[in-house]
mmCIF file of the N, C-alpha and C atoms, coordinates in Angstrom:
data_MODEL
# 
_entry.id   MODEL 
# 
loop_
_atom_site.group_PDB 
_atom_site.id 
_atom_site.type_symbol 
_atom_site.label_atom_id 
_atom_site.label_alt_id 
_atom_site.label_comp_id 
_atom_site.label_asym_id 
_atom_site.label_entity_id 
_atom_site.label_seq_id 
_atom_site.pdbx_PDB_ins_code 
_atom_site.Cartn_x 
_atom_site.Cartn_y 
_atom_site.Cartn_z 
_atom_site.occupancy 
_atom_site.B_iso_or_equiv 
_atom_site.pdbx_formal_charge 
_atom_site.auth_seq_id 
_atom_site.auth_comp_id 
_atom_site.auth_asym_id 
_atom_site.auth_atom_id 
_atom_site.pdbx_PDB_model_num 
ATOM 1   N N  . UNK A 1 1  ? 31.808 -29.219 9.545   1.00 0.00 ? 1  UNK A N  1 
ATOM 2   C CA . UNK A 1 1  ? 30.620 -29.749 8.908   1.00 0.00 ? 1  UNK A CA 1 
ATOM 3   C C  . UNK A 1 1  ? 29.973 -28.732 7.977   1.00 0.00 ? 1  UNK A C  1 
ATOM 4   N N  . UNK A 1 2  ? 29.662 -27.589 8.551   1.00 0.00 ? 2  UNK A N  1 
ATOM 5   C CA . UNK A 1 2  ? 29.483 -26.513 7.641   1.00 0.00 ? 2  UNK A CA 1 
ATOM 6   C C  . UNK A 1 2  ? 30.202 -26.831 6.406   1.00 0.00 ? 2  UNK A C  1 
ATOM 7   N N  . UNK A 1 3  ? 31.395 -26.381 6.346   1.00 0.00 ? 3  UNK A N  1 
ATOM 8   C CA . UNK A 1 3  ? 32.277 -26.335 4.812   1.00 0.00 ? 3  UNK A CA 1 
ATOM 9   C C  . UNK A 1 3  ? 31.896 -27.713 3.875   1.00 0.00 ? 3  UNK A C  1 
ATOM 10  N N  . UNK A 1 4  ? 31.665 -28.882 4.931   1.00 0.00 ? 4  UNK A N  1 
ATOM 11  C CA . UNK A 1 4  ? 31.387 -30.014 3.844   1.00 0.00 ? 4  UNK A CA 1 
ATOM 12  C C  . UNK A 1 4  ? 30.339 -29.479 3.217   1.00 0.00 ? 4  UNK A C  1 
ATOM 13  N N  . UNK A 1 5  ? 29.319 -29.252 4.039   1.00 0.00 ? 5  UNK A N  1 
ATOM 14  C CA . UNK A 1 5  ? 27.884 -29.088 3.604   1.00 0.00 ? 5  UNK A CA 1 
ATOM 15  C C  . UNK A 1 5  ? 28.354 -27.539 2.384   1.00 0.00 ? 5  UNK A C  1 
ATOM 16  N N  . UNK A 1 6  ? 28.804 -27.134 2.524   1.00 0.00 ? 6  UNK A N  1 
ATOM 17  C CA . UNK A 1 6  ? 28.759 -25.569 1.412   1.00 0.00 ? 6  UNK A CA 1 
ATOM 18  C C  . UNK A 1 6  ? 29.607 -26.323 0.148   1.00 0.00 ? 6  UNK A C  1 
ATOM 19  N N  . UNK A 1 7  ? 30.383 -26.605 0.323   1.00 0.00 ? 7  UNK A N  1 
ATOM 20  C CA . UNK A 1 7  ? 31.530 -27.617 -1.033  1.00 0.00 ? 7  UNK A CA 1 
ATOM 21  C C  . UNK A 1 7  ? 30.434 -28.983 -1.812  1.00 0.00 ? 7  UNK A C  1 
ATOM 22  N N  . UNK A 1 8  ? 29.550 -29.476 -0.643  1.00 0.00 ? 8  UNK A N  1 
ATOM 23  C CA . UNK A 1 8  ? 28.514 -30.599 -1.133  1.00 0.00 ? 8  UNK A CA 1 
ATOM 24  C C  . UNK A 1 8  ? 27.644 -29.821 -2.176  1.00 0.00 ? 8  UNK A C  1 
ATOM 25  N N  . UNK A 1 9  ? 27.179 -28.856 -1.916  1.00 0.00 ? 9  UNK A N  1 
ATOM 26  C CA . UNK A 1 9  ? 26.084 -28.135 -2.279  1.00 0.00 ? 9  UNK A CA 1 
ATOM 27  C C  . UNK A 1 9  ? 26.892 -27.481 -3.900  1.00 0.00 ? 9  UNK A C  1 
ATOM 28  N N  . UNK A 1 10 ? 27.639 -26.436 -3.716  1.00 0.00 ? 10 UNK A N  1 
ATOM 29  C CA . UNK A 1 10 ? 28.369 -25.954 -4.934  1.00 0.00 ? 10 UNK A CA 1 
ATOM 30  C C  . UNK A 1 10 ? 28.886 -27.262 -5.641  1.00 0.00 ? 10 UNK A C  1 
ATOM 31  N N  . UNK A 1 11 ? 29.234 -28.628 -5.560  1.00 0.00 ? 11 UNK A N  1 
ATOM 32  C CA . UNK A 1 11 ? 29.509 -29.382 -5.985  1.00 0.00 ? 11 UNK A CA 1 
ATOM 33  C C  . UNK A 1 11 ? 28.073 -29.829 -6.786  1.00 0.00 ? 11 UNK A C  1 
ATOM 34  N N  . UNK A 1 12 ? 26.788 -29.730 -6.075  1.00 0.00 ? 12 UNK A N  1 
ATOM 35  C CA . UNK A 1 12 ? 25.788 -30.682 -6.927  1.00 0.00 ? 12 UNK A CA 1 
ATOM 36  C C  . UNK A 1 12 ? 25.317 -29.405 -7.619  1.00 0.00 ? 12 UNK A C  1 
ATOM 37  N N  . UNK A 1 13 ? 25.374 -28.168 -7.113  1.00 0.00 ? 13 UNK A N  1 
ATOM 38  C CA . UNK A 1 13 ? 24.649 -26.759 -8.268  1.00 0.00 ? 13 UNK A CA 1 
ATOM 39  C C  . UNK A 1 13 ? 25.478 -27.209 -9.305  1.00 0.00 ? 13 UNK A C  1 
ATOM 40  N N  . UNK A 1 14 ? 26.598 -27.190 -9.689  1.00 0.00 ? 14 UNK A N  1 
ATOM 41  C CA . UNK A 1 14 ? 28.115 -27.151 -10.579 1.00 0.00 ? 14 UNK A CA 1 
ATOM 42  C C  . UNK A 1 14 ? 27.544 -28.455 -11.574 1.00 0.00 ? 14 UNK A C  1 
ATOM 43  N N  . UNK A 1 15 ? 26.789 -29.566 -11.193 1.00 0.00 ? 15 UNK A N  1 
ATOM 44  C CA . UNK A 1 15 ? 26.990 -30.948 -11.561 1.00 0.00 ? 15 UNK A CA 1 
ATOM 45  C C  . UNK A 1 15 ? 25.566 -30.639 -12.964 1.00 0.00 ? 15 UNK A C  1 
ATOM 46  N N  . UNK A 1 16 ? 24.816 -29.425 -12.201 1.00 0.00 ? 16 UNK A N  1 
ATOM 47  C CA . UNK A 1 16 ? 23.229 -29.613 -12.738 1.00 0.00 ? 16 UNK A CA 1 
ATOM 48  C C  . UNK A 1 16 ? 23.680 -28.411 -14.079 1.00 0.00 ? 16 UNK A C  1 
ATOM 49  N N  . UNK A 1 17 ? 24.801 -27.812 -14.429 1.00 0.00 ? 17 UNK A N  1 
ATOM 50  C CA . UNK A 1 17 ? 24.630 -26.828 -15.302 1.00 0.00 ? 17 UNK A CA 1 
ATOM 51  C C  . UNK A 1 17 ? 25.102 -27.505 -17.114 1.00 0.00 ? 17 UNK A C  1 
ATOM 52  N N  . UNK A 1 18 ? 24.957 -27.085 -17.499 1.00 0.00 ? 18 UNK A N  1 
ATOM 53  C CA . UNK A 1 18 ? 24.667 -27.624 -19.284 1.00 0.00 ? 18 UNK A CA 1 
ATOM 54  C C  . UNK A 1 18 ? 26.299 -27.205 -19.298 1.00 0.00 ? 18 UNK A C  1 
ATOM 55  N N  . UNK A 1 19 ? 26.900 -28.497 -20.116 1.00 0.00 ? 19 UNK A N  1 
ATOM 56  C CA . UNK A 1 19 ? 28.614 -28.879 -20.666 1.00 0.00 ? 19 UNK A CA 1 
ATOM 57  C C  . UNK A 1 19 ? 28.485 -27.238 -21.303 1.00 0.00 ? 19 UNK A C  1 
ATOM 58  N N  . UNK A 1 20 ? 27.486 -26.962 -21.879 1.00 0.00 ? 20 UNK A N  1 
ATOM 59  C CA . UNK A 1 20 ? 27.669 -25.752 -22.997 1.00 0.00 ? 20 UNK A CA 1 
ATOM 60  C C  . UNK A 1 20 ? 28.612 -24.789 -22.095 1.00 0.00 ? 20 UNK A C  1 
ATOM 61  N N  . UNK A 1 21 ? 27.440 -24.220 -21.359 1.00 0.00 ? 21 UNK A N  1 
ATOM 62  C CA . UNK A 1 21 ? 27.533 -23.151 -20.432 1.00 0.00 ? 21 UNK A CA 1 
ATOM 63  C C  . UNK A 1 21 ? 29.207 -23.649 -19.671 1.00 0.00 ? 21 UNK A C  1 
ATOM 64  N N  . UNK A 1 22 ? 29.556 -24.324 -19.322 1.00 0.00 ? 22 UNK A N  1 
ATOM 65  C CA . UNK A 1 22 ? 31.262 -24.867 -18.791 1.00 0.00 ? 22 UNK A CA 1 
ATOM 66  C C  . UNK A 1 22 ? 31.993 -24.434 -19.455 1.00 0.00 ? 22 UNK A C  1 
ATOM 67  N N  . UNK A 1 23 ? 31.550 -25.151 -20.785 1.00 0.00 ? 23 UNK A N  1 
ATOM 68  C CA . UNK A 1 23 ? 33.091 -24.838 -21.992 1.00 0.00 ? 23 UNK A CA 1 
ATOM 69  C C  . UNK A 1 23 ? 33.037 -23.116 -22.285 1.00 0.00 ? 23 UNK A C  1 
ATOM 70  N N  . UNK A 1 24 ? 31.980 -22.676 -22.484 1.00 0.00 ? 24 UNK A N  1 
ATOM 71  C CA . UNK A 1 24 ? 31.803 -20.718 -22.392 1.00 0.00 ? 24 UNK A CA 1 
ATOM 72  C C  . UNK A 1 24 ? 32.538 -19.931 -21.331 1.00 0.00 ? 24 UNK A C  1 
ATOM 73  N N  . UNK A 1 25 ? 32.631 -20.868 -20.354 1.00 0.00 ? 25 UNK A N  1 
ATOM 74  C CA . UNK A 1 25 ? 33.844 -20.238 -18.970 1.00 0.00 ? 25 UNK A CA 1 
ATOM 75  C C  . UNK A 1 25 ? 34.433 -20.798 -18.314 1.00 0.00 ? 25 UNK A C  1 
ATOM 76  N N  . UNK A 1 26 ? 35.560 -21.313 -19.246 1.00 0.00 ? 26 UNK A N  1 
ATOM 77  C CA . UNK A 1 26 ? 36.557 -21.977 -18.545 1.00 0.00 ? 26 UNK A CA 1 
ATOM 78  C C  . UNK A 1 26 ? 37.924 -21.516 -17.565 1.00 0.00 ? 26 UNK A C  1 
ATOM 79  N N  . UNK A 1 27 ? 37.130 -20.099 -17.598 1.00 0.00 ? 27 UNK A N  1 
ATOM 80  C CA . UNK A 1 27 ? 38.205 -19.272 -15.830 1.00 0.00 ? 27 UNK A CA 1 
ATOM 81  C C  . UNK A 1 27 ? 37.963 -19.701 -15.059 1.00 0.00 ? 27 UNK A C  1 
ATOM 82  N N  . UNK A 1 28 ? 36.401 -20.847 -14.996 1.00 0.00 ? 28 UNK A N  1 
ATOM 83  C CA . UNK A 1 28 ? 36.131 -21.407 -13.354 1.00 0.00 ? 28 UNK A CA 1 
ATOM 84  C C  . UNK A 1 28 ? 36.703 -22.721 -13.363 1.00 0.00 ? 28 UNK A C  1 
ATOM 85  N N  . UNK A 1 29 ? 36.970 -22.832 -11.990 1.00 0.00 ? 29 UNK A N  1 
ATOM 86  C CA . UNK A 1 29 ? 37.504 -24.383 -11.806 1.00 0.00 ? 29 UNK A CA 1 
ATOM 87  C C  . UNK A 1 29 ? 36.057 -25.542 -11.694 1.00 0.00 ? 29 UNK A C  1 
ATOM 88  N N  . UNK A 1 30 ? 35.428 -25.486 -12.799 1.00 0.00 ? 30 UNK A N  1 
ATOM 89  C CA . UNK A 1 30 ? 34.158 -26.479 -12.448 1.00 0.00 ? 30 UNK A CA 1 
ATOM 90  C C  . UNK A 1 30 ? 34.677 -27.894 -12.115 1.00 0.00 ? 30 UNK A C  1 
ATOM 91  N N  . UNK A 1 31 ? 35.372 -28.596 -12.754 1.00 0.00 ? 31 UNK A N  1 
ATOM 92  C CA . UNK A 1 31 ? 35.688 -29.882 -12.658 1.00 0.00 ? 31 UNK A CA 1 
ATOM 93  C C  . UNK A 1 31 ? 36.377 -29.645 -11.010 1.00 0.00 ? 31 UNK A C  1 
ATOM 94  N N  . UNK A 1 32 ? 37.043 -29.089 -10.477 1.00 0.00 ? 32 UNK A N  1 
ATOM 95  C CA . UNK A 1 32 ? 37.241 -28.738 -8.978  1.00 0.00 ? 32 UNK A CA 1 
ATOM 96  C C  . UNK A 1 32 ? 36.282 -28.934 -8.158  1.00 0.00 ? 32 UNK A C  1 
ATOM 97  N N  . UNK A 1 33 ? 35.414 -27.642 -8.525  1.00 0.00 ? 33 UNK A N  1 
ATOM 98  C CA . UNK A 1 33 ? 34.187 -27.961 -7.986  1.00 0.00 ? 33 UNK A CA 1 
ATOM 99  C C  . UNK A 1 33 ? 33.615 -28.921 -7.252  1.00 0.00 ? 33 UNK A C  1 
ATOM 100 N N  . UNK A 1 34 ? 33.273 -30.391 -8.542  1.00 0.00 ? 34 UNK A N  1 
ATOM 101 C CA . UNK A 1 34 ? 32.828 -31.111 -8.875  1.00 0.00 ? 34 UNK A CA 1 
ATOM 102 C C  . UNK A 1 34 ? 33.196 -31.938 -7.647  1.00 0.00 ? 34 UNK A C  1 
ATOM 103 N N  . UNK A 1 35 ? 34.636 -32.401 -7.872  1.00 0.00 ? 35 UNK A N  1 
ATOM 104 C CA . UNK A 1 35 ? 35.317 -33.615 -7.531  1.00 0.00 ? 35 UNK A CA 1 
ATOM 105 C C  . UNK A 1 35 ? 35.113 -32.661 -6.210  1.00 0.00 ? 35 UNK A C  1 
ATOM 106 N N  . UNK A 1 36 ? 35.686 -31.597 -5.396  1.00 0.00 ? 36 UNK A N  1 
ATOM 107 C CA . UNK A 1 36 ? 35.167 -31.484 -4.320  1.00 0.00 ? 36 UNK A CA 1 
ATOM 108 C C  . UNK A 1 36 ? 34.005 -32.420 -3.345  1.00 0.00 ? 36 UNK A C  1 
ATOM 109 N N  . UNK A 1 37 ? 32.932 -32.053 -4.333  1.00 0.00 ? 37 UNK A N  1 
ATOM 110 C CA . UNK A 1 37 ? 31.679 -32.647 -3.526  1.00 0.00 ? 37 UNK A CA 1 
ATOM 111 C C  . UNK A 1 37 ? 32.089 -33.987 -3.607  1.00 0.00 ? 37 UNK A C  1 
ATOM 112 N N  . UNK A 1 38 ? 32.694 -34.582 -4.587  1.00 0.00 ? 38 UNK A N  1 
ATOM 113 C CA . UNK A 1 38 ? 32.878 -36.134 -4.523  1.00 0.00 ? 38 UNK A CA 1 
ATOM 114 C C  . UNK A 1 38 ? 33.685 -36.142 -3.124  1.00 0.00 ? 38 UNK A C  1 
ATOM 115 N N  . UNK A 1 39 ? 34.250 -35.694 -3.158  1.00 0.00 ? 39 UNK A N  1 
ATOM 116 C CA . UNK A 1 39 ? 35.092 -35.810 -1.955  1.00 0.00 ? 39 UNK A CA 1 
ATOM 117 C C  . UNK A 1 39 ? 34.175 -35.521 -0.541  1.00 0.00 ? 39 UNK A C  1 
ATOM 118 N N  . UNK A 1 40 ? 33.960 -34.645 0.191   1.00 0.00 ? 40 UNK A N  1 
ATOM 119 C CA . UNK A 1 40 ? 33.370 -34.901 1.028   1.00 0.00 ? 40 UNK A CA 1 
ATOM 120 C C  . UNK A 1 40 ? 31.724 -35.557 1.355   1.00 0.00 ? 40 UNK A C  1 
ATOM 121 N N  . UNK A 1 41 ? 31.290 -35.794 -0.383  1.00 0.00 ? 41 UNK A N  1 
ATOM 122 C CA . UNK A 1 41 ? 30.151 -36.642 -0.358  1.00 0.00 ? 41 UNK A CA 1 
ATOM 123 C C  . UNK A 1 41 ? 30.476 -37.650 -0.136  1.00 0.00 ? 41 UNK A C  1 
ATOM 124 N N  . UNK A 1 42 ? 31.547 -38.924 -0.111  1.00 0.00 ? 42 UNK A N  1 
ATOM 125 C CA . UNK A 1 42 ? 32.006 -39.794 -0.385  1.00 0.00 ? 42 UNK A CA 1 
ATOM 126 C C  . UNK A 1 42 ? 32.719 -40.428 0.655   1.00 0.00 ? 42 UNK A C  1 
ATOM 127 N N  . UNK A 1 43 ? 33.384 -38.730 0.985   1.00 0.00 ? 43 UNK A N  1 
ATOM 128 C CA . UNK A 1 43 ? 34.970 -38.902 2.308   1.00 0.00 ? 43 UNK A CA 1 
ATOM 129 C C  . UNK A 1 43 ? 36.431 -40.153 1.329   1.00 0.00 ? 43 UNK A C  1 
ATOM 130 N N  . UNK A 1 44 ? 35.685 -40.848 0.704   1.00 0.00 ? 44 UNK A N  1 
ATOM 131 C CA . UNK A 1 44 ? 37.019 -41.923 0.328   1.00 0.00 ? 44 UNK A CA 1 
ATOM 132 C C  . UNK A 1 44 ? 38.150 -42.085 2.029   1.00 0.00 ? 44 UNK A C  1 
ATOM 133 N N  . UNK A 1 45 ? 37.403 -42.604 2.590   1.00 0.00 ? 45 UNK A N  1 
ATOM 134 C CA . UNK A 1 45 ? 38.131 -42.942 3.797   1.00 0.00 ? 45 UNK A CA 1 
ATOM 135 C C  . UNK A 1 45 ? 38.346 -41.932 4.917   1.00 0.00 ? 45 UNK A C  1 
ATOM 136 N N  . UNK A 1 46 ? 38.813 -40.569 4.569   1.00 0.00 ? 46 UNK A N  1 
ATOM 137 C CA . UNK A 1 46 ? 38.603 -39.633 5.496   1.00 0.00 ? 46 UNK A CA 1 
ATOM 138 C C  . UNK A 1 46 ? 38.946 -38.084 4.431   1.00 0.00 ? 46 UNK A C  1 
ATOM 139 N N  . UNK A 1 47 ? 38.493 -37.226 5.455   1.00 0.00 ? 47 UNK A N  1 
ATOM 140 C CA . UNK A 1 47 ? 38.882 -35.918 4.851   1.00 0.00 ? 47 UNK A CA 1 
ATOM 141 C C  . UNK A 1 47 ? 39.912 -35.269 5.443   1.00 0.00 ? 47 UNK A C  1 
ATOM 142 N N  . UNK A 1 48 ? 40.873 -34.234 4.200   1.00 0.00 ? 48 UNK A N  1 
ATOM 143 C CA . UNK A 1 48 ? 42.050 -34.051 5.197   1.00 0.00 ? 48 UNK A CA 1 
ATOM 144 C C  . UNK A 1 48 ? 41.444 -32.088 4.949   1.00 0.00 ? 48 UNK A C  1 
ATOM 145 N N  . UNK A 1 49 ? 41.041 -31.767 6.244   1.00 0.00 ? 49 UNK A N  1 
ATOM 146 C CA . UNK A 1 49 ? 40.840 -30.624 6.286   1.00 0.00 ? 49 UNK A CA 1 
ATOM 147 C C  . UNK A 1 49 ? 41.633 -29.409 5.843   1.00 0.00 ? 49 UNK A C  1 
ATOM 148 N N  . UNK A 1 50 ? 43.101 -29.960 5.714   1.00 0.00 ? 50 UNK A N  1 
ATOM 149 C CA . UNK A 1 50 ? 43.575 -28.820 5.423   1.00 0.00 ? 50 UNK A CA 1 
ATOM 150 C C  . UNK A 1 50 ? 43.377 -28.405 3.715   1.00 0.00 ? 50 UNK A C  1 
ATOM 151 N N  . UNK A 1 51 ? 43.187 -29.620 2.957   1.00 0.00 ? 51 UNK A N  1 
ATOM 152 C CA . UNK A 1 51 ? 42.251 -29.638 1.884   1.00 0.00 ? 51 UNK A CA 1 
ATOM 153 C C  . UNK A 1 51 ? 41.146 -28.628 1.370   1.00 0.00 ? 51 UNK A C  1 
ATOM 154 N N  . UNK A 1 52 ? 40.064 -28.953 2.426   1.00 0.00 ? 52 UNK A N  1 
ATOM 155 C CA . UNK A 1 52 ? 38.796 -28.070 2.498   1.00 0.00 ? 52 UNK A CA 1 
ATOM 156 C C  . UNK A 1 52 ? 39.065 -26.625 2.654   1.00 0.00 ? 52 UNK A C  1 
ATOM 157 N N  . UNK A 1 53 ? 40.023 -26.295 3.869   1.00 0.00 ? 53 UNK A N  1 
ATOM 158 C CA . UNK A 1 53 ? 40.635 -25.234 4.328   1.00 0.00 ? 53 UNK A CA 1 
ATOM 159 C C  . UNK A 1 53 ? 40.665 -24.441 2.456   1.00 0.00 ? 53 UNK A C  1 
ATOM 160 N N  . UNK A 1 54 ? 41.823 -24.984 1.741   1.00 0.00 ? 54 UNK A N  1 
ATOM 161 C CA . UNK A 1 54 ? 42.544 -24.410 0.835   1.00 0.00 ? 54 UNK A CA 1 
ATOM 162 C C  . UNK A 1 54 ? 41.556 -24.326 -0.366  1.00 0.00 ? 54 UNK A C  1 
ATOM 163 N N  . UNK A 1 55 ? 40.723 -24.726 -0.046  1.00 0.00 ? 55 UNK A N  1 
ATOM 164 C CA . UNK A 1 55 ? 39.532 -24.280 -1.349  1.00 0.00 ? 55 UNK A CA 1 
ATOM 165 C C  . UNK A 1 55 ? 38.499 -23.592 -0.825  1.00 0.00 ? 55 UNK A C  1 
ATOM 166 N N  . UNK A 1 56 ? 38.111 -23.625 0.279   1.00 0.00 ? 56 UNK A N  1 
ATOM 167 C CA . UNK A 1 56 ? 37.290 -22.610 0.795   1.00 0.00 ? 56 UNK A CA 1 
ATOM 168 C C  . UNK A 1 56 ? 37.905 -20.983 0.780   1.00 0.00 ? 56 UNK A C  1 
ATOM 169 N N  . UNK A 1 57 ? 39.489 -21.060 1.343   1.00 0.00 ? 57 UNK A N  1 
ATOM 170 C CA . UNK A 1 57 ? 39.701 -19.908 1.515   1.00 0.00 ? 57 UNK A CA 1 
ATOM 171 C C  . UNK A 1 57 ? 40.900 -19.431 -0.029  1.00 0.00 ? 57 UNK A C  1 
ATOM 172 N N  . UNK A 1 58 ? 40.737 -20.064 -0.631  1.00 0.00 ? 58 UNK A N  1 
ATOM 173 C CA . UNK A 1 58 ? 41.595 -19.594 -1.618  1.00 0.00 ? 58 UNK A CA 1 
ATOM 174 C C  . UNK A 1 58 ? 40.955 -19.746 -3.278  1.00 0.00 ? 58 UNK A C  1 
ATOM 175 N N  . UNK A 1 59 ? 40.243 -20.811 -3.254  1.00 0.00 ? 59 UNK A N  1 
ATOM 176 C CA . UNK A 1 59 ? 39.996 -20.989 -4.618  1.00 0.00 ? 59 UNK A CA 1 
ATOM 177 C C  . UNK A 1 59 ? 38.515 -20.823 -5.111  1.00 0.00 ? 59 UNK A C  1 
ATOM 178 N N  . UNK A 1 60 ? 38.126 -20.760 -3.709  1.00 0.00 ? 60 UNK A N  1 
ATOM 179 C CA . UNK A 1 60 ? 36.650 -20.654 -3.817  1.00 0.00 ? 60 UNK A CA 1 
ATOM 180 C C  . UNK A 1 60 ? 36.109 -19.187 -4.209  1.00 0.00 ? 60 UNK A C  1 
ATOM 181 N N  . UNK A 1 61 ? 37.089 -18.173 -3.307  1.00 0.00 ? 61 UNK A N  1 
ATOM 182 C CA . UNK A 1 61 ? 36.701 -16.723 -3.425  1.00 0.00 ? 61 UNK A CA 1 
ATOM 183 C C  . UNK A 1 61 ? 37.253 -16.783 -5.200  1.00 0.00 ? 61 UNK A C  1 
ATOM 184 N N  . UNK A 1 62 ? 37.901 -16.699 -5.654  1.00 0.00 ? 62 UNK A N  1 
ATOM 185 C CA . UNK A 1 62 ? 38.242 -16.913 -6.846  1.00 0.00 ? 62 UNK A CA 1 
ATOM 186 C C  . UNK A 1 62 ? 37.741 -16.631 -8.145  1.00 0.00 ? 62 UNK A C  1 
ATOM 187 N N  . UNK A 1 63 ? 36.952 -18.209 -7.749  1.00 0.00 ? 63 UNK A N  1 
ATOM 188 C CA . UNK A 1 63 ? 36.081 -18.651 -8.787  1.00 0.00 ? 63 UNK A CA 1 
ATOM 189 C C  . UNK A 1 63 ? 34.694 -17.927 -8.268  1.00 0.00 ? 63 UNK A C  1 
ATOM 190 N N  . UNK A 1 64 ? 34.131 -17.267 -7.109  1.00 0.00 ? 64 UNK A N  1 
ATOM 191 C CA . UNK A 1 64 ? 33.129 -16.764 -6.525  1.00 0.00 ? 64 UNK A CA 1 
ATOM 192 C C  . UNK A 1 64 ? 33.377 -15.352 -7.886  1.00 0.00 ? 64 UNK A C  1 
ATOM 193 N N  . UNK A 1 65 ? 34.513 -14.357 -7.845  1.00 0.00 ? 65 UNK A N  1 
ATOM 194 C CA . UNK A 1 65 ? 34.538 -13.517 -8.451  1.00 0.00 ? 65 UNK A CA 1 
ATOM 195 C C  . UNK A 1 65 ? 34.593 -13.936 -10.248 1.00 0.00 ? 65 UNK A C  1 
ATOM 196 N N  . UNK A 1 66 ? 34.554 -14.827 -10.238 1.00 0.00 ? 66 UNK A N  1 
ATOM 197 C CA . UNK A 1 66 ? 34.953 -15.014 -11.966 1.00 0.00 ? 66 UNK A CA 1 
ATOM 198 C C  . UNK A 1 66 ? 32.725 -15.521 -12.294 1.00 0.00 ? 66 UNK A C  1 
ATOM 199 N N  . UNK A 1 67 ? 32.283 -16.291 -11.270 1.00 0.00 ? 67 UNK A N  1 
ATOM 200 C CA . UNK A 1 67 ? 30.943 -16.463 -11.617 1.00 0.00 ? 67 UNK A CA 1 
ATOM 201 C C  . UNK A 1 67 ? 29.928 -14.857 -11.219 1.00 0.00 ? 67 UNK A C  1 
ATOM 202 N N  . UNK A 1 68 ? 30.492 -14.433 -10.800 1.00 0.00 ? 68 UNK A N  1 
ATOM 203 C CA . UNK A 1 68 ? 29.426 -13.100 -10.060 1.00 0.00 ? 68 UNK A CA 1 
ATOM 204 C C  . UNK A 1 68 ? 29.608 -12.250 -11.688 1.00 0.00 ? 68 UNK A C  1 
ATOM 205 N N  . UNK A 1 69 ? 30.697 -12.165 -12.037 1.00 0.00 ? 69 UNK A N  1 
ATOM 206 C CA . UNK A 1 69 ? 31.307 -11.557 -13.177 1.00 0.00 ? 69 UNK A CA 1 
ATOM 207 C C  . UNK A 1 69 ? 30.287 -12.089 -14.833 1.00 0.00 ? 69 UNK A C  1 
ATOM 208 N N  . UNK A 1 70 ? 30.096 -13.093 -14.546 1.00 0.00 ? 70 UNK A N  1 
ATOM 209 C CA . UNK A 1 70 ? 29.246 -14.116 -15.373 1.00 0.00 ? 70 UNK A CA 1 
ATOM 210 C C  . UNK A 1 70 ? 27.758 -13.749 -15.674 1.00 0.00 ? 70 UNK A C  1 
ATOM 211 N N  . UNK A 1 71 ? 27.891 -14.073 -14.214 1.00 0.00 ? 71 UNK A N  1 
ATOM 212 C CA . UNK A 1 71 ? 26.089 -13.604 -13.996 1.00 0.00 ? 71 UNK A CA 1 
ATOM 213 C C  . UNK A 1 71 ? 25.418 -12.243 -14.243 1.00 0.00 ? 71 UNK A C  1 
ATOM 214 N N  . UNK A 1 72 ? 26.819 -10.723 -13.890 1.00 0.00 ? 72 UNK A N  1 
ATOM 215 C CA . UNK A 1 72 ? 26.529 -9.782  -14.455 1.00 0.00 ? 72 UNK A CA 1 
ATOM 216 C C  . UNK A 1 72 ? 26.736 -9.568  -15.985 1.00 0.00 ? 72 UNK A C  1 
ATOM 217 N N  . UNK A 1 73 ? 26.943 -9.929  -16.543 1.00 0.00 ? 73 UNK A N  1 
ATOM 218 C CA . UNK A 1 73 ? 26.978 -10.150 -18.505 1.00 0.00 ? 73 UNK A CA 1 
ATOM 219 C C  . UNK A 1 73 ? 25.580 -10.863 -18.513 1.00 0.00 ? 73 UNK A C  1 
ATOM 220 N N  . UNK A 1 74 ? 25.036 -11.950 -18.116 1.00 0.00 ? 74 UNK A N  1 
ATOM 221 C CA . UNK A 1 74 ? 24.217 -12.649 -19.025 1.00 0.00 ? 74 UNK A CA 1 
ATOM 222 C C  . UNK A 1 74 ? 23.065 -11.574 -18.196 1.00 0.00 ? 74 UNK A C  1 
# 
């Protein structure tokens, strides 16, 4: 439940930022992001954890280092 709730959340921060600011850094997986939260906002029938698993622990740190990287420039 945790991970839904952390993927829900980075999914609706991700949803609220200006197309501009996206197309300026396209090293992050925003559209990922995105559809994430659709996904466990939604479930579409069920969630397959090993799913969540593979973006929490792989794609998330990732894109964590490509936005921290971001935030120190602007």
């Amino acid at each position: 439940m945790i991970a839904e709730a952390l993927l829900h959340r980075i999914g609706e921060a991700v949803s609220r930022l200006e197309e501009g600011f996206i197309a300026e850094h396209p090293a992050v997986e925003w559209q990922k992001m995105k559809g994430m939260r659709n996904v466990v906002a939604c479930e579409y029938g069920f969630i397959d954890y090993r799913i969540v698993w593979r973006a929490l622990s792989n794609v998330l740190p990732n894109d964590a280092a490509a936005i921290e990287s971001i935030l120190e420039q602007d």
